[in-house]
C-alpha positions, 0 to 999 in steps of 0.5 A, a space after each residue: 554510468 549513474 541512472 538518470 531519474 527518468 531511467 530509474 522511474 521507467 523501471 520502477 514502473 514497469 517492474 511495478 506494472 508487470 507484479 501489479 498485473 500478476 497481483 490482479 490475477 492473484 486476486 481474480 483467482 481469489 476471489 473466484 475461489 473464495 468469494 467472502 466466506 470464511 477461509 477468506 475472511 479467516 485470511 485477513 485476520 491471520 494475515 493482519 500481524 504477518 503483513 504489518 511487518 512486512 509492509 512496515 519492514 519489508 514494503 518497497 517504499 516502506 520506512 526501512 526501505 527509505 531509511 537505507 536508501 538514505 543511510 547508504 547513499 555515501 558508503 562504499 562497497 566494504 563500509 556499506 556490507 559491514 553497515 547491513 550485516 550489523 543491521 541485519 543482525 540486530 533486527 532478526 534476532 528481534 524478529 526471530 524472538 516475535 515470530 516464535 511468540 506469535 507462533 505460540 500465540 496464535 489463538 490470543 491473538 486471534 481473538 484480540 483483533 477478531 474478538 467477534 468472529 464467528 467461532 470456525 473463522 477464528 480457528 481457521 485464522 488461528 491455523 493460518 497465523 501459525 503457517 504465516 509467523 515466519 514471515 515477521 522474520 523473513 520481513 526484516 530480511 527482505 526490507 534490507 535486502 531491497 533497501 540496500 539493492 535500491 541505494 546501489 542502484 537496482 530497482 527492478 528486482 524489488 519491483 518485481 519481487 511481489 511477482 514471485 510471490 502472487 505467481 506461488 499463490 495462484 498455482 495453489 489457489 487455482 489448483 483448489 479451486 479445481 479440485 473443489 469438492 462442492 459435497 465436503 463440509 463446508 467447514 473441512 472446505 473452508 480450512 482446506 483452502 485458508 491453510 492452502 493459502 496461508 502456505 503459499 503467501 509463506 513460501 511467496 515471502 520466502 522466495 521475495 527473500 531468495 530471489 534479492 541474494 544473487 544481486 546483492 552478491 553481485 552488487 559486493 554487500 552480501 555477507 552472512 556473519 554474526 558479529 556487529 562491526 559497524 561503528 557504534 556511531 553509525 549504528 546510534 544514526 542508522 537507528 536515529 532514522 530508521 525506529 521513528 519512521 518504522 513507527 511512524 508507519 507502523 501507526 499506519 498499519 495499526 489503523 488497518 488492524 484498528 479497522 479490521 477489529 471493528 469489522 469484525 462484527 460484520 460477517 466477510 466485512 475483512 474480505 470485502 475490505 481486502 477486495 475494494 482495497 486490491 483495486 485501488 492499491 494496484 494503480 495507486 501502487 504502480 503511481 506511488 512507486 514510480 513518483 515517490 522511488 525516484 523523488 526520495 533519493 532527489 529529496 536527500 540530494 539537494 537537503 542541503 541550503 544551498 539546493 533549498 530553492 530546488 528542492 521547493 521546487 521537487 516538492 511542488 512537482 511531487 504534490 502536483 503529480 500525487 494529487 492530479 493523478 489520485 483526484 483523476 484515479 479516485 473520481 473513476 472508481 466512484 463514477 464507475 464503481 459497479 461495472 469495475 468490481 462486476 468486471 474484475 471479480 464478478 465471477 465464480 464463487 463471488 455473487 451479487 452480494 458480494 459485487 453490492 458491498 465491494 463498490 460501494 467500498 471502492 466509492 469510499 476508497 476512491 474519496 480517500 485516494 488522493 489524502 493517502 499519497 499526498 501524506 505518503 509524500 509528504 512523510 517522504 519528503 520529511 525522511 529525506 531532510 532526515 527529520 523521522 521524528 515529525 511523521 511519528 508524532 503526526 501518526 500517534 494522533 493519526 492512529 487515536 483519531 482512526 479508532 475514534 472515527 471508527 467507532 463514531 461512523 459504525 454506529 458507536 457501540 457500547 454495553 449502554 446500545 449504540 452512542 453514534 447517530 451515524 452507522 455507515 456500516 463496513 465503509 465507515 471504516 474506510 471514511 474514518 481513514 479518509 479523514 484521519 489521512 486528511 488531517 494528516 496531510 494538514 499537519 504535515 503541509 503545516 509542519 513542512 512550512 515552518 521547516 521550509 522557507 518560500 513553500 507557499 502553502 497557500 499556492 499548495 491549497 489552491 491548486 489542490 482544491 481546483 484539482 478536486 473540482 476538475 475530478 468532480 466534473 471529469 468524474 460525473 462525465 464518465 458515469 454519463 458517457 458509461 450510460 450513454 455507450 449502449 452494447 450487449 453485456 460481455 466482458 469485452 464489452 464492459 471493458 470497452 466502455 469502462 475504457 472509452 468512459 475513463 479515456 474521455 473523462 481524462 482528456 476532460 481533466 487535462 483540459 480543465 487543468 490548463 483552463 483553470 491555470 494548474 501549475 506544471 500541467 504540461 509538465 505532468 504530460 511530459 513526466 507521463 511520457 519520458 516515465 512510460 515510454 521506452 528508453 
């Protein structure tokens, strides 16, 4: 029996809910361990190459994740077995040769996009690249893994499988941590730990892999074969799909390596980044997946003219349930910035410096967080009329404006001095995102508009803006509240107050919404409910 959007969403999200928990431990042992010094720092910059392919290849939610889903939705087990195996086949040896290429090339690559590193973080991040290279072959493995799993209707495995992953990673993190000899050199402790970490992020992106073979075999589309079978039709479509959306994304991943290279000149700017960056993506990731996984197949179904009305209609659900989750999300984490970084990492080698620089970086991220789910659903609905093409053009002007804005916000360094009257320091890089998102989000509604009939772009705009200004009153009353709760200082304390702030800033939204008119507000109560409430 075929599972219902309601099902489908309720596992994604506990799937997703359970290796969000695990990846917040994964971190909190990180963080305890490392704080920003330099193996952590090293890390981000290692791992920039590794984990643009697996996001871009490899990421649940990732364009070749949403091209299968979409390509395999109307093949049957021997056609859909064929179709992966060929597609297999041609993606790892493409893979294979770059992973080889960035094991040889490690200290160049290094260099080009941490050129101003101090000289030991480079070499420990050049050690860590070479442990992690096989991960770009891995990425393809796993991205068609998922996406095949998904398109045959099973979706907890995927869900869960960065679980695995943080599990491996903090058994070997936390075993350093506790055999940590505070007298060695800090160098020699520094590279001791990186390449600890480095191995474990391997092995976790192995095991991502191993864990999916079981289920495909038992879905019927797992073979190992080296030959191309599929028609060459097929093939011409399925890389029709799934090159502009690759990227397409991979635009938005080279904004992350475009930012990374200008932090460079910050010391443990990468790794505050990558802190800041965890706390948002953990819920961001659990709503992401639980809103744009079920709405891609439903976008694919009613593409048809017949269903152009209803398919309206998903979009502007979609778009309602993105941004007043995110506005929400995001004026929490600006109102409560301090006591959220002191409450998640305020421990261990992690010291007040530290707790400083990461809040306000989640400040800004929290500014950005609605633009970046509204374009990811946005680029979702454009997969799924198959139209890869538009997202891509979308991302190349994306990608030139990031480096831009990273340029003009961190002060616009030159041989000539700085060019810029605007130095934000480490968060301009996260405002250029913001921007850049944002504009994104404005090309795609526009484009999206002349390709949609009865889309009321306007309707669009208003509703998002009154949603914007309900977060800017919900948030500025959970700062309030969280000062007027007066308890001693303890952990248990500070979550209290963070919840009992974040609970009643809520309920203030919800009611602004049905003051202020917000379509399908009810509805957004009602979608929360049938998504988190067991079957």
């Amino acid at each position: 029996m075929p599972k219902s959007i309601k099902e489908i969403a309720f596992v994604v999200s506990l799937g997703t809910l359970l290796s969000k928990f695990v990846g917040m431990a994964r971190q909190l042992v990180i963080a305890g361990a490392f704080g920003i010094s330099a193996a952590y720092d090293a890390y981000n910059y290692a791992y920039i190459i590794p984990g643009f392919f697996l996001v871009l290849l490899g990421g649940i939610n990732g364009p070749l994740h949403n091209s299968l889903v979409t390509l395999l939705a109307d093949k049957n087990k021997v056609d859909s077995r064929l179709f992966i195996n060929s597609i297999n086949n041609i993606l790892s040896l493409i893979l294979l040769i770059i992973s080889i290429f960035i094991f040889f090339s490690s200290d160049l690559l290094i260099n080009l996009v941490g050129s101003s590193l101090l000289a030991e973080t480079k070499e420990i991040a050049s050690f860590q690249l070479k442990i992690m290279s096989p991960i770009i072959f891995l990425s393809g493995l796993i991205g068609i893994g998922f996406g095949s799993l998904n398109a045959k209707k099973e979706f907890f495995i995927p869900s869960i499988s960065p679980l695995i992953s943080s599990l491996i990673i903090i058994i070997s993190v936390s075993n350093f941590w506790i055999n940590k000899e505070t007298s060695v050199d800090i160098y020699e402790l520094n590279l001791r730990g990186g390449i600890i970490l480095a191995k474990a992020t391997f092995i976790g992106a192995l095991s991502q892999y191993l864990i999916q073979i079981p289920f495909l075999i038992k879905k019927g589309i797992f073979t190992i074969s080296f030959s191309i079978q599929t028609k060459y039709s097929e093939l011409k479509r399925a890389l029709r799909m799934i090159v502009p959306a690759s990227l397409s994304s991979g635009m938005m991943q080279i904004n992350v390596i475009t930012d990374l290279f200008f932090a460079s000149k910050i010391v443990g700017a990468a790794a505050a980044l990558s802190y800041a960056n965890f706390i948002v993506q953990a819920p961001l990731g659990i709503i992401s997946n639980s809103i744009l996984i079920p709405l891609l197949p439903v976008f694919v179904s009613l593409r048809a003219r017949e269903n152009h009305l209803k398919l309206i209609k998903k979009i502007h659900q979609g778009l309602i349930l993105t941004s007043s989750s995110m506005v929400f999300l995001g004026s929490i984490f600006i109102a409560l910035s301090v006591p959220i970084v002191i409450l998640i990492y305020g421990r261990g080698s992690f010291n007040q410096n530290a707790i400083d620089i990461v809040s306000q970086l989640l400040i800004a991220y929290g500014i950005g967080m609605p633009f970046y789910l509204l374009r990811d659903l946005l680029v979702r609905v454009f997969y799924g009329i198959e139209d890869s093409k538009t997202p891509f053009k979308i991302s190349i002007i994306a990608i030139l404006l990031n480096l831009f804005f990273d340029w003009f916000l961190i002060g616009g360094t030159s041989p000539w001095g700085e060019l810029s009257p605007i130095n934000l320091g480490v968060n301009g890089l996260v405002y250029s995102t913001t921007f850049v998102n944002l504009f994104a989000c404005i090309l795609l509604l526009l484009k999206l508009n002349k390709k949609l009939d009865h889309l009321k772009l306007f309707k669009i705009v208003s509703q998002t803006l009154r949603i914007i200004l309900i977060g800017l009153i919900s948030g500025i009353s959970s700062f309030f509240i969280f000062k007027i709760i007066y308890l001693p200082y303890t952990f248990f304390n500070l979550l209290f107050k963070i919840l009992i702030s974040s609970g009643i800033s809520l309920v203030i939204f919800y009611f602004l919404a049905i003051i202020l008119k917000i379509d399908d507000i009810d509805s957004l109560n009602k979608y929360f409910k049938e998504k988190f409430i067991p079957l």
